[in-house]
DOFI-720443 format. One line per 8 residues: their letters; for each residue x, y, z of C-alpha. Coordinates in Angstrom, 1 decimal, always signed. Last residue first. Layout:
BEGIN
A> X:Y:Z  ...
***
This chain:
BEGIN
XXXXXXXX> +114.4:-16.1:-3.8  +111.1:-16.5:-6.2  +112.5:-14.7:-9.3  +110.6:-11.8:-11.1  +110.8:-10.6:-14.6  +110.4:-7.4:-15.6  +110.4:-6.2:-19.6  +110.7:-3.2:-21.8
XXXXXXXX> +114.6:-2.7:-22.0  +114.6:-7.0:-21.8  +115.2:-9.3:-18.2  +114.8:-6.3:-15.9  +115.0:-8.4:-12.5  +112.9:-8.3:-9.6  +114.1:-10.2:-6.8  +111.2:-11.7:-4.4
XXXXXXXX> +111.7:-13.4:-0.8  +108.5:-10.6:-0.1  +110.7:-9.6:+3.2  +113.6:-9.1:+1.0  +112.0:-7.5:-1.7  +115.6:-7.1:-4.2  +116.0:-4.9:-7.0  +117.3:-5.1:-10.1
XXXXXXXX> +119.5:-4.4:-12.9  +121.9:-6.5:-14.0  +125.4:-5.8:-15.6  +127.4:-9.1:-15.8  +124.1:-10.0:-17.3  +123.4:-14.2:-16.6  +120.5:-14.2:-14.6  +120.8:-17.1:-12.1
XXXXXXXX> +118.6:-17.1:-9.2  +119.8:-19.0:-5.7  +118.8:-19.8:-2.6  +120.0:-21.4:+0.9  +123.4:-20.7:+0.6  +124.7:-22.0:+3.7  +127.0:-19.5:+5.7  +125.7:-21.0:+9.0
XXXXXXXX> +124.3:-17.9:+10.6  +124.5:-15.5:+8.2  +122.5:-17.5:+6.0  +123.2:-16.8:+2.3  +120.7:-15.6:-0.4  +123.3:-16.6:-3.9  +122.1:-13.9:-6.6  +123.1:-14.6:-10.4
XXXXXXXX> +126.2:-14.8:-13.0  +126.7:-18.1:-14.1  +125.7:-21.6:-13.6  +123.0:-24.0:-14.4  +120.9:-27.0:-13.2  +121.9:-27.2:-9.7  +121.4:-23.6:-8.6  +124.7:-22.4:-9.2
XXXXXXXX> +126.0:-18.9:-9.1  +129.7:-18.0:-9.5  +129.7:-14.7:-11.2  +128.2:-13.4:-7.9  +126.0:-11.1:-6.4  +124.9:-11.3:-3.0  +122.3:-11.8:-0.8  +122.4:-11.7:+2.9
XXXXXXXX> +120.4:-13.2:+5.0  +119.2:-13.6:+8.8  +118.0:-9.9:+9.0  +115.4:-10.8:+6.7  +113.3:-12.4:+9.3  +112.8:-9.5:+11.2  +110.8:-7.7:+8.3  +107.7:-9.7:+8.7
XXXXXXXX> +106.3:-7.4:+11.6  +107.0:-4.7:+9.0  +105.3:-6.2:+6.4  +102.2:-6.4:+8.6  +102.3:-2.7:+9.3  +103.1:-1.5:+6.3  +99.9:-3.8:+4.6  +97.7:-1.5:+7.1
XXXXXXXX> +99.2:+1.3:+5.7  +97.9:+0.5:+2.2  +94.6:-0.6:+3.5  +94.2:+2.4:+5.1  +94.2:+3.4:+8.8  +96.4:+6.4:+9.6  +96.3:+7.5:+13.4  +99.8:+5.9:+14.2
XXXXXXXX> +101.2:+7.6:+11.5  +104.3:+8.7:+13.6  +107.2:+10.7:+12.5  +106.7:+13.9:+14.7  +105.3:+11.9:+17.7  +108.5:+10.7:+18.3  +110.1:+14.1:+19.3  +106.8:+14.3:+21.4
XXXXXXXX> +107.2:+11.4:+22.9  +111.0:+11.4:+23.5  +110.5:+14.7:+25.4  +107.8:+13.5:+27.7  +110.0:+10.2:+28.4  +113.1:+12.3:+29.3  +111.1:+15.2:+31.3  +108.8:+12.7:+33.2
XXXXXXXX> +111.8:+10.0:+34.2  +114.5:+12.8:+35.1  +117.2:+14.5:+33.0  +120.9:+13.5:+33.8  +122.7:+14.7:+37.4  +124.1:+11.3:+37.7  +122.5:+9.4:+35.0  +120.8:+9.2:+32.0
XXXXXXXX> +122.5:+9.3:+28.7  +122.6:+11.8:+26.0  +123.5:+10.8:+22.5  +119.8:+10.5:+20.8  +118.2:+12.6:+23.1  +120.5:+15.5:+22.6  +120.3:+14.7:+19.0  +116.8:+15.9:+18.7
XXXXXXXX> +114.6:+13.6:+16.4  +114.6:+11.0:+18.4  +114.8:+7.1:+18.6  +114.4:+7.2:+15.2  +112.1:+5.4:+13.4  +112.8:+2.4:+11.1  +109.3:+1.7:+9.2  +111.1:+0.0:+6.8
XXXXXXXX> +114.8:+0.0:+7.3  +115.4:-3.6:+7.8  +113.5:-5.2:+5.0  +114.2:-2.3:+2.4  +117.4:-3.4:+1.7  +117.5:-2.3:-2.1  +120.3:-4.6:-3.8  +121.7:-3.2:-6.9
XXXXXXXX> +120.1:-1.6:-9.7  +122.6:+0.4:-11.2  +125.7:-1.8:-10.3  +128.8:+0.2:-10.9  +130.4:-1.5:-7.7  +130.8:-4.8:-9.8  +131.6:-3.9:-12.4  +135.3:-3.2:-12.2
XXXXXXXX> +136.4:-6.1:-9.6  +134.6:-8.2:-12.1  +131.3:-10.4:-11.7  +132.1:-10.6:-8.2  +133.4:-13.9:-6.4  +131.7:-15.0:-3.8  +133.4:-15.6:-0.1  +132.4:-17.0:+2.7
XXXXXXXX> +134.5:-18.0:+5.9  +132.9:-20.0:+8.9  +133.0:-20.4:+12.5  +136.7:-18.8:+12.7  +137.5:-19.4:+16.2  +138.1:-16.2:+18.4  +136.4:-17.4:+21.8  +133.2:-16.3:+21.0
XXXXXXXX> +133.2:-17.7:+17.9  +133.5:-15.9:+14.4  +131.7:-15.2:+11.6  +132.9:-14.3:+8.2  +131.0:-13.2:+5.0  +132.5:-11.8:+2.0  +131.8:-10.3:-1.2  +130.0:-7.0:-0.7
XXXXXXXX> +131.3:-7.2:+3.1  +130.4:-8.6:+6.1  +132.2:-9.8:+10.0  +129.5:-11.8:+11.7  +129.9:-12.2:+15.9  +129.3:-15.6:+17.7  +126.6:-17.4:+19.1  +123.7:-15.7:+19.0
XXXXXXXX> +124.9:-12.8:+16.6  +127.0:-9.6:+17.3  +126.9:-7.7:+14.4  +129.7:-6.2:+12.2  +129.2:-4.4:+8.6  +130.3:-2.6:+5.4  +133.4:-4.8:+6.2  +136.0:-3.2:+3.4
XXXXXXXX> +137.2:-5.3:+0.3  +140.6:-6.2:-0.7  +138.9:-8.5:-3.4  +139.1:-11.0:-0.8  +138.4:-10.0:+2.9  +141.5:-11.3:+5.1  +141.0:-11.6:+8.6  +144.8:-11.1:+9.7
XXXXXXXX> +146.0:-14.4:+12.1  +146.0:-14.3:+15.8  +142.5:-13.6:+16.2  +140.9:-11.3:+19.2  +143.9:-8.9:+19.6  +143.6:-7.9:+23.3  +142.2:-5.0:+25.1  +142.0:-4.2:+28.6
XXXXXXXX> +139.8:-1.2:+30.7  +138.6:-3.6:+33.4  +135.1:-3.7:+32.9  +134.9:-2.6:+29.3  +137.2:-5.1:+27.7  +138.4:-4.6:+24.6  +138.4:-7.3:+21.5  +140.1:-6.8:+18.3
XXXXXXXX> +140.2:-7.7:+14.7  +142.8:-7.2:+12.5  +142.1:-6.6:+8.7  +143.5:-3.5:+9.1  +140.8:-2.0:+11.5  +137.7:-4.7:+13.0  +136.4:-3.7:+16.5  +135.0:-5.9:+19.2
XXXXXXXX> +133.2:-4.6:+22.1  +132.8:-6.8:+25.1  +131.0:-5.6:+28.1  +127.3:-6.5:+27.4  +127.7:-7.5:+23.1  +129.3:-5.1:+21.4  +130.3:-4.2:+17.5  +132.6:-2.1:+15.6
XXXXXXXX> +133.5:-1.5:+12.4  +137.0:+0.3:+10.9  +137.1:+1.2:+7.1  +140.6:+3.6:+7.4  +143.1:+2.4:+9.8  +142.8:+2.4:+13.8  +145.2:+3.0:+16.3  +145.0:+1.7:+19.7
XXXXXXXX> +146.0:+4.3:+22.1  +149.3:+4.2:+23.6  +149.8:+5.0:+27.1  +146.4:+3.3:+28.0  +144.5:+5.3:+30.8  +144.5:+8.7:+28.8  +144.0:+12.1:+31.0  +141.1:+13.9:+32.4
XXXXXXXX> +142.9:+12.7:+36.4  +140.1:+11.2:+37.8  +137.4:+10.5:+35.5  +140.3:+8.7:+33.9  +140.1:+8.3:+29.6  +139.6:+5.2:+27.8  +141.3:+4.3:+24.3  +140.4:+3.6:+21.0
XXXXXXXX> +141.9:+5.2:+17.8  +141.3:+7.0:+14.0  +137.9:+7.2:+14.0  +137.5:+7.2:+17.2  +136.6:+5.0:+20.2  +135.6:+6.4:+24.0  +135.7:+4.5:+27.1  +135.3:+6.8:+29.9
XXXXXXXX> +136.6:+5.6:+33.3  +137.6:+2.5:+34.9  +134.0:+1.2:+36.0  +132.6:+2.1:+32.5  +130.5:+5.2:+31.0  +130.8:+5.0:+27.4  +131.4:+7.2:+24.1  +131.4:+6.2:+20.7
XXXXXXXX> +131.6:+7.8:+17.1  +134.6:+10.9:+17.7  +135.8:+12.2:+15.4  +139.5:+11.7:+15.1  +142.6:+12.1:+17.1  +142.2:+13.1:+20.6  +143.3:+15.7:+22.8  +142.0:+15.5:+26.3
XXXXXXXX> +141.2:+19.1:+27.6  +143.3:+21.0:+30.4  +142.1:+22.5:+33.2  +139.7:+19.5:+34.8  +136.5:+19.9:+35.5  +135.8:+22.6:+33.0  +133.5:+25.2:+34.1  +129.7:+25.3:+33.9
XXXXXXXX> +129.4:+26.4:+37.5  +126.7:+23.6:+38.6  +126.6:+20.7:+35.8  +130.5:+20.6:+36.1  +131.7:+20.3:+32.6  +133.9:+17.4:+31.4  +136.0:+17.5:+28.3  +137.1:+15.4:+25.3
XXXXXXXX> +139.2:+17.0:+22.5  +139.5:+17.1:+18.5  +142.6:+17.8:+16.9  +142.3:+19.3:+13.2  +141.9:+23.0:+13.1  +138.0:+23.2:+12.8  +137.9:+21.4:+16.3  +135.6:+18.9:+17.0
XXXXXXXX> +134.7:+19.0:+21.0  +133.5:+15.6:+22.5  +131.4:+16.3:+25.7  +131.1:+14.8:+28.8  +128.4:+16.6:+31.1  +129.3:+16.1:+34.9  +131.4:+14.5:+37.8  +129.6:+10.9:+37.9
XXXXXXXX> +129.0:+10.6:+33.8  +126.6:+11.8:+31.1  +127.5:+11.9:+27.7  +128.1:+14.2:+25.0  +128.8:+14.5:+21.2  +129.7:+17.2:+18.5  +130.0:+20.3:+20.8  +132.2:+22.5:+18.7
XXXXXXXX> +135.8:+23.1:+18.9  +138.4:+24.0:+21.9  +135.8:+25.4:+24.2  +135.4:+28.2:+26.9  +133.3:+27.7:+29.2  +129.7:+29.9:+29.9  +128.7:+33.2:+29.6  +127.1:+32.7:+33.5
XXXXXXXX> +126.3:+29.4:+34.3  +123.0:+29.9:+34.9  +122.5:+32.2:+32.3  +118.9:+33.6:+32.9  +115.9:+31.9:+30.7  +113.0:+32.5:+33.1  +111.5:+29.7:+34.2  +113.9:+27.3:+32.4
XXXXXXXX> +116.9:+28.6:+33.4  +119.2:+28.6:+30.7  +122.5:+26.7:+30.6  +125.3:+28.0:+28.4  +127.7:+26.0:+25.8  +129.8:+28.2:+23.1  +131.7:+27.9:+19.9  +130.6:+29.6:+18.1
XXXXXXXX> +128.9:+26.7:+16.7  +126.2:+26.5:+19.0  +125.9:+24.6:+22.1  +122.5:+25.2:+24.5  +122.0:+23.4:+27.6  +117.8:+23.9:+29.1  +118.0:+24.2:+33.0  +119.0:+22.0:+36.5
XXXXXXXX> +117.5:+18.8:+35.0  +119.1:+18.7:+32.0  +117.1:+18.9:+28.4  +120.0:+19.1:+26.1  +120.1:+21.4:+22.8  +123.1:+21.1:+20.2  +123.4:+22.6:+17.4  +123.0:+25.9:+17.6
XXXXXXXX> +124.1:+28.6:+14.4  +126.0:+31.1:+16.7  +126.8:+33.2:+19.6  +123.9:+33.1:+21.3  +121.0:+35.5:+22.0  +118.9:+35.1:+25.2  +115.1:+36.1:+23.7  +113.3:+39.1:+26.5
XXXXXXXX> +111.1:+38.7:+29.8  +111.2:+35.0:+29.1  +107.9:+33.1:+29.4  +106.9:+34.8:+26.0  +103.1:+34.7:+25.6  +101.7:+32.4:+23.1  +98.6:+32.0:+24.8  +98.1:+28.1:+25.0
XXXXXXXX> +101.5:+27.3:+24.3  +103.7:+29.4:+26.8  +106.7:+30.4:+25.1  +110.5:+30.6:+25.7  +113.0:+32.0:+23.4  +116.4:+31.5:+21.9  +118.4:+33.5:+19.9  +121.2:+33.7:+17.6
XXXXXXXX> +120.4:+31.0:+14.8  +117.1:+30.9:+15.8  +115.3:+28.7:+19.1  +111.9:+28.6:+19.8  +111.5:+26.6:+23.2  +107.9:+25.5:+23.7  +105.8:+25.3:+26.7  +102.6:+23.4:+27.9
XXXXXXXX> +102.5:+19.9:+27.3  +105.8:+19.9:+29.7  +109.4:+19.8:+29.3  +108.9:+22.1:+26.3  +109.1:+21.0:+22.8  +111.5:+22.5:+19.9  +110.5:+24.4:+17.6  +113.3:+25.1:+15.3
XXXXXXXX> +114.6:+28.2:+13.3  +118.0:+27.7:+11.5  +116.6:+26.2:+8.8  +118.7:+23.4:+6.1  +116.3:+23.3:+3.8  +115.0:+20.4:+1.8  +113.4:+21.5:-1.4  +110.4:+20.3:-2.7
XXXXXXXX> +109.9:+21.2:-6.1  +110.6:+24.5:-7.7  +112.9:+25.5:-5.2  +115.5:+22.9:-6.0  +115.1:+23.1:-9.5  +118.7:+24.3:-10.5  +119.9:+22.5:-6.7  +118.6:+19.3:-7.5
XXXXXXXX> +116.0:+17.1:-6.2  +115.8:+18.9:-3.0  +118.8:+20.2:-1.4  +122.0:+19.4:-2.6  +124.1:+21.8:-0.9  +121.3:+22.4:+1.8  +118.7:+26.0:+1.1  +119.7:+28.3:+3.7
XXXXXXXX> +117.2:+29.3:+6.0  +116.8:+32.5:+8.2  +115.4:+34.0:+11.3  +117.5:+37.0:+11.1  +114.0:+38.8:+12.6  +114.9:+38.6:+16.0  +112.2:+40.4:+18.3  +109.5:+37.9:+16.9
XXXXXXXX> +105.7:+38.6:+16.6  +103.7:+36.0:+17.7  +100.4:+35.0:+16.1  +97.4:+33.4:+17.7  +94.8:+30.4:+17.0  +95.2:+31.2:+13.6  +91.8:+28.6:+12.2  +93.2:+25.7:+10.3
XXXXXXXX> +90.2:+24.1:+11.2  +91.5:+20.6:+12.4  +95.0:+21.3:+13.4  +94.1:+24.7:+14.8  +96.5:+27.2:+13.7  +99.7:+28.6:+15.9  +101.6:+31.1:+14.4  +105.5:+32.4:+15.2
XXXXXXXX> +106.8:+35.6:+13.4  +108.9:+37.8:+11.3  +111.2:+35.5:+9.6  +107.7:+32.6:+9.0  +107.7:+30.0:+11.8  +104.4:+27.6:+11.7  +102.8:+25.8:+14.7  +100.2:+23.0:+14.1
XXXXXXXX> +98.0:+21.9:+16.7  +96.8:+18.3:+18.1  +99.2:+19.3:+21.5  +101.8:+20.4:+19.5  +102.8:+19.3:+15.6  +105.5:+21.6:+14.5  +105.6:+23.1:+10.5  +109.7:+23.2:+9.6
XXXXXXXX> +110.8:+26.5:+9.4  +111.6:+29.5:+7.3  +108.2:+30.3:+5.7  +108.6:+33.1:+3.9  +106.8:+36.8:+4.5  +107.9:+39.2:+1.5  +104.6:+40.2:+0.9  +103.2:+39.4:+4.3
XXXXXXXX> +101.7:+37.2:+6.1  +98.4:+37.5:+7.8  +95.9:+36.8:+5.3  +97.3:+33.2:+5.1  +94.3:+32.2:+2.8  +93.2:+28.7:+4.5  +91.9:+25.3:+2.9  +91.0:+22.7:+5.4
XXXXXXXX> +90.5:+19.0:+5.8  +90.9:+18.3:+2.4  +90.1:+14.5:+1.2  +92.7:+12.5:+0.0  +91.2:+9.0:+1.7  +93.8:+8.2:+4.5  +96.3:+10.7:+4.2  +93.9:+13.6:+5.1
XXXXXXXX> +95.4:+17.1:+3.6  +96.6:+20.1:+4.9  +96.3:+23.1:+3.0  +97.3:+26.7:+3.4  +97.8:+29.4:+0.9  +100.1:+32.8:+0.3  +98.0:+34.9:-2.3  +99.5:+34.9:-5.9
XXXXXXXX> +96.5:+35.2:-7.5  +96.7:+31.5:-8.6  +97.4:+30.2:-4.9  +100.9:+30.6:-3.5  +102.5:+28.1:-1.3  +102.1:+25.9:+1.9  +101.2:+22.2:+1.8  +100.6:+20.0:+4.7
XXXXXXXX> +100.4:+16.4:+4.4  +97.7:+14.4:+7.0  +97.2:+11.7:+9.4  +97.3:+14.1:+12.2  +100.5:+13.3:+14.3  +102.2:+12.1:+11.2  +102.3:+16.0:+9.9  +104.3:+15.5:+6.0
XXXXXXXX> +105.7:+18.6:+4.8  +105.4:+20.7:+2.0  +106.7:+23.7:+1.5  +106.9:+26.8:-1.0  +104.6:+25.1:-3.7  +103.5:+27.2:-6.3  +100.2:+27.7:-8.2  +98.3:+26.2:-5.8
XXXXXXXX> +94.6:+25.5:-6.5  +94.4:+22.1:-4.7  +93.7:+20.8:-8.6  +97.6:+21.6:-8.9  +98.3:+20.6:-5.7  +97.2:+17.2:-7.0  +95.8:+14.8:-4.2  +95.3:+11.3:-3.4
XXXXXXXX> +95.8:+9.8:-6.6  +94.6:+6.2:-5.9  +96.7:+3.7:-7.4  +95.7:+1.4:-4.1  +99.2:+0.0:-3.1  +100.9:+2.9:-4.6  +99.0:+5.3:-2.7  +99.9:+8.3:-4.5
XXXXXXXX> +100.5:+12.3:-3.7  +100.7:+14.5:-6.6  +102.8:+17.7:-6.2  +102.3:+19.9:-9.2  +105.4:+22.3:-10.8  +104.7:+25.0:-13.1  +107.1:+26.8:-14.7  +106.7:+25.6:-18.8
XXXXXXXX> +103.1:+23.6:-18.0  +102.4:+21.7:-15.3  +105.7:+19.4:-15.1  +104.4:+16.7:-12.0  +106.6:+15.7:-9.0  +105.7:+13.0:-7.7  +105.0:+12.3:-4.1  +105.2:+8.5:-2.9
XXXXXXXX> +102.7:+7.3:-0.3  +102.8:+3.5:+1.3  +104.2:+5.4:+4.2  +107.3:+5.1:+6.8  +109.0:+7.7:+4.8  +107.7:+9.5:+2.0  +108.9:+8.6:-1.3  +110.1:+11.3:-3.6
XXXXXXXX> +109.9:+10.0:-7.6  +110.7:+13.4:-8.9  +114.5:+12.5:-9.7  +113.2:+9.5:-11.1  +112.2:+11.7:-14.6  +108.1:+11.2:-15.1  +107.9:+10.2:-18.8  +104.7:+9.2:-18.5
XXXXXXXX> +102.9:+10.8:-15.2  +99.2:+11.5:-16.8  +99.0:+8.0:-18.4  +98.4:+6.5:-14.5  +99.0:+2.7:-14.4  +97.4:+0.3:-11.8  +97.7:-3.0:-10.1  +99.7:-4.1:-13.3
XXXXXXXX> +99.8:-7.6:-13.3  +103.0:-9.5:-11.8  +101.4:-12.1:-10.3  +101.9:-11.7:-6.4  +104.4:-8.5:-6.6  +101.3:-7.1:-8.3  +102.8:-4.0:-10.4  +103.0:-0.7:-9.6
XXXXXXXX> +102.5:+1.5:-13.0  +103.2:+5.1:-14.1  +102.5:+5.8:-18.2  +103.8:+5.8:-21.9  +107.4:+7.0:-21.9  +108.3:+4.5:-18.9  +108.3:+4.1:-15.0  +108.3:+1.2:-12.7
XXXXXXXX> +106.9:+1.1:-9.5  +107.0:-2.4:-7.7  +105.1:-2.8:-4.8  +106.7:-3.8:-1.8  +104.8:-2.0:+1.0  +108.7:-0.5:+1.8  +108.6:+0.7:-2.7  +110.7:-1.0:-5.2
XXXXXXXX> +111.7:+1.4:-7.5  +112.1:+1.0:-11.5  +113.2:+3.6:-14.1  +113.1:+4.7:-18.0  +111.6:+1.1:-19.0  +111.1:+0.5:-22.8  +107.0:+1.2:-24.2  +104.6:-1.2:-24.5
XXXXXXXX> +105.4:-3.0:-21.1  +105.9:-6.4:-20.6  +105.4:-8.6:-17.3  +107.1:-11.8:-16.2  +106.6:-14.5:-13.0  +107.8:-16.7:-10.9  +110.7:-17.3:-13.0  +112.5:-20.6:-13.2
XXXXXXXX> +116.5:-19.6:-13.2  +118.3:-19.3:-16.2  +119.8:-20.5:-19.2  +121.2:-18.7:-22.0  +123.9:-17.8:-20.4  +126.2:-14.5:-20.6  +123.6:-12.6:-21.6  +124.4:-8.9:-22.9
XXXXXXXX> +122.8:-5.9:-21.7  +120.1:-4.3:-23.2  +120.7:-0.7:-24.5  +121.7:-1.4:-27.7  +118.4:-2.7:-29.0  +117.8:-3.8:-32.4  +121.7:-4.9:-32.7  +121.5:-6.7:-28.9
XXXXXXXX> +118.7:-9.0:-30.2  +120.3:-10.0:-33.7  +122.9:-11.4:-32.4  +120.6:-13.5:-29.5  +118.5:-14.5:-32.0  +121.9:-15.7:-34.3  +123.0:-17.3:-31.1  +120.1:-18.9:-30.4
XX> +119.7:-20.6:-33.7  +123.1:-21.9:-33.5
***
């Protein structure tokens, strides 16, 4: 009785808690209060803990819970300018500096250490800033306090300033309308009247370029930055229309706009090209070929440049039903998926010599499309909304009747085997021989009507997953296991604030490229050679590595993310059904995916929790009162 009356008189003091369902609960690990009640929480890729309320900043010590540090100066700090930077231990927060002023602070939140304050940089405003992996450093452009246009790029690894320079040579009305390019140990910066290149050490102007097409523009995204009001304020994230692009050696660089595209040598800046080839549109699509540079825009148009001296080697190019949206090699040319404004989509080949469309007539497909292969029968290629292959002979359809896919459809492949999951049917095709067969007789029901949010191939079998659900199946179409938890509610259950935060296998993820041309291209007949493919992926990689950064906080990156394969063998879930021996209710279950055991479990009782899961620390972090975290071994 005494409980319930504490427990009464707990949710009339403070509304905001949520109400326990039981009032047991799993052992803790360990639980830290705050003075004031907590505005916002973030688990971080180091795995530190930030957590945010009216009195200060803190990370806490996923080890003991005690505050590794706490910074006064960013109390009340709204999430929305909580910006982590990717692959780092470093957040950027976004500081209120009076009524209009906006500071950039830069933290190590395994260290506290404030690494830098534009503010105390001597910026007034922040145009840009970007993040330059190549040399350890951030780059921030803007105006100082007499309104001159500033540079500053500074050393991840301690905070110190490398350089400070006044961009004497821009204008007025000069804006920066690209992102910053790391070359050669150099940075190169696209304003909407020219191209610079400064020494990535000095921040000396190595040489300026003045351009012939001054539309180079940029539109700020939809919901750019952290909101579209503010957007400019803090750090926006424009869409730009310029891009530098790397050569096919250390030498060159293609600078491309949204109507031209130019050729440069990099230790002069000369033009290579006698003058920039204009396109017809925003490009999207760049390919590094052997026989010359492929440009698509959204014209729509495809051409092929020379790379010595930019001439249209296939003349003004085919004519195409939508815009290039993905491409493939195979034996008679460049495959490319065309989405078309007006609904059908079509597949195509182009002969890598003349340009022109191998065969006359396009294959019409419906959906976008997400997969394209080279097999022994053809082109396999899988939709949105159907699956089917196409002849390299004849451009049409092999199957008569495609198979059609519902909404929610998940695919997975293992050599030449893809399965794919639509309608709660699950089926198997055959890449070899072109076949395709239902791969279970009976529907694979998800309870709760949910839809797989995944589909992996594991060691010996394939795992089906949802919110809820879990099923893996044999090779041969067997039904290994079936999991299923019930949620809290059908209603509250997707209206989780806190949620699950993956961060295991994400952390440290980097992209194969940054250009989609390497990302969807594949070598082969009449693809890009050795030296230009692997020359190409190292400098698009370069972009996003830290490789040169050696702090203690990146150091603990590193060693989490060799940790981080582990947690691929789990899935926690949330379930109103949690036992862990001694009580049950509402809590995390931490199944295996590859024998469905539940191998731990953390009762919490709020039908509404908030928290956040460290994966590869085996920690959940739960907010157990408005100004209170406790954390569950898991």
């Amino acid at each position: 009785m005494k409980r319930i009356l504490l427990f009464l008189c707990f949710c009339i003091v403070s509304l905001v808690s949520f109400a326990k369902t039981n009032t047991t609960e799993s052992p803790s690990f360990w639980k830290t209060s705050f003075p004031r009640g907590i505005n916002w929480q973030r688990m971080t890729d180091v795995g530190i803990l930030v957590v945010s309320t009216d009195d200060a900043l803190y990370g806490l010590n996923p080890d003991n819970g005690q505050k590794l540090w706490q910074h006064e100066f960013l109390k009340k700090l709204k999430e929305e300018r909580y910006d982590p930077i990717e692959n780092t231990p470093l957040v950027a927060l976004i500081d209120k500096r009076g009524l209009m002023s906006l500071d950039h602070v830069i933290l190590d939140v395994v260290s506290g250490k404030v690494l830098c304050n534009s503010g105390e940089l001597g910026f007034r405003t922040i145009e840009m800033r970007v993040e330059l992996p190549p040399l350890g450093g951030v780059l921030f452009l803007g105006l100082n306090k007499y309104g001159k246009k500033i540079m500053t790029l500074v050393d991840v690894n301690d905070g110190h300033t490398r350089f400070t320079k006044e961009l004497t040579d821009f204008g007025a009305t000069e804006m920066f309308a690209g992102r910053p390019f790391v070359m050669n140990g150099d940075i190169l910066i696209v304003s909407n009247k020219a191209i610079f290149r400064f020494n990535g050490q000095t921040g000396d102007k190595v040489w300026e370029i003045e351009q012939k097409s001054p539309n180079a523009e940029i539109i700020k995204e939809e919901n750019a930055g952290f909101g579209a009001s503010m957007s400019n304020s803090l750090n926006p994230k424009f869409h730009y229309f310029t891009q530098i692009r790397p050569g096919r050696d250390k030498n060159s660089f293609f600078y491309t706009s949204k109507k031209y595209v130019n050729c440069f040598d990099f230790a002069t800046g000369k033009a290579l090209w006698n003058d920039p080839i204009k396109v017809g549109g925003e490009i999207v699509e760049t390919i590094y070929d052997n026989a010359g540079f492929i440009v698509a825009t959204d014209d729509p148009e495809i051409i092929m440049l020379d790379y010595a001296n930019g001439s249209r080697l296939w003349g003004k190019g085919p004519k195409l039903k939508g815009t290039v949206a993905f491409y493939n090699y195979c034996d008679k040319g460049l495959l490319i998926a065309m989405a078309s404004s007006r609904g059908k989509n079509s597949l195509s080949i182009l002969d890598l010599k003349s340009g022109q469309h191998v065969f006359d007539k396009a294959n019409k497909v419906d959906g976008q499309i997400v997969d394209l292969q080279l097999t022994p029968k053809g082109i396999f290629y899988r939709t949105t909304e159907e699956v089917n292959f196409q002849s390299l002979e004849t451009g049409k359809d092999l199957w008569d009747k495609p198979l059609k896919l519902k909404e929610g459809n998940v695919a997975c492949q293992k050599d030449f085997l893809q399965w794919i999951y639509s309608d709660r049917k699950l089926f198997e095709v055959n890449l070899q021989n072109a076949s395709m067969k239902e791969f279970v007789a009976d529907k694979v029901r998800l309870n709760e009507k949910e839809v797989p949010s995944g589909f992996q191939v594991r060691e010996d079998g394939i795992l089906l997953t949802s919110s809820q659900n879990l099923v893996k199946f044999g090779f041969g179409g067997n039904v290994l296991y079936s999991q299923y938890f019930h949620s809290p509610t059908a209603s509250t259950a997707g209206k989780i604030f806190g949620g699950i935060l993956a961060v295991g296998g994400t952390m440290l993820a980097v992209a194969s490229a940054a250009s989609a041309g390497y990302a969807k291209g594949a070598t082969a007949s009449g693809g890009r050679t050795y030296e230009v493919e692997s020359y190409i992926r190292g400098q698009e990689q370069a972009q996003q590595m830290w490789s040169a950064v050696a702090s203690a906080g990146f150091a603990m990156m590193n060693k989490r993310f060799k940790a981080s394969a582990q947690t691929e063998n789990f899935q926690a879930i949330l379930t109103d059904e949690a036992n862990d021996g001694s009580s049950k209710g509402v809590g995390l279950v931490k199944v295996n995916k590859d024998n469905g055991k539940i191998e731990g479990t953390v009762i919490l009782g709020d039908k509404k929790p908030i928290y956040d899961l460290d994966e590869i620390g085996g920690l959940m972090y739960y907010r157990s009162k408005d100004n209170e975290i406790t954390a569950f071994k898991f």
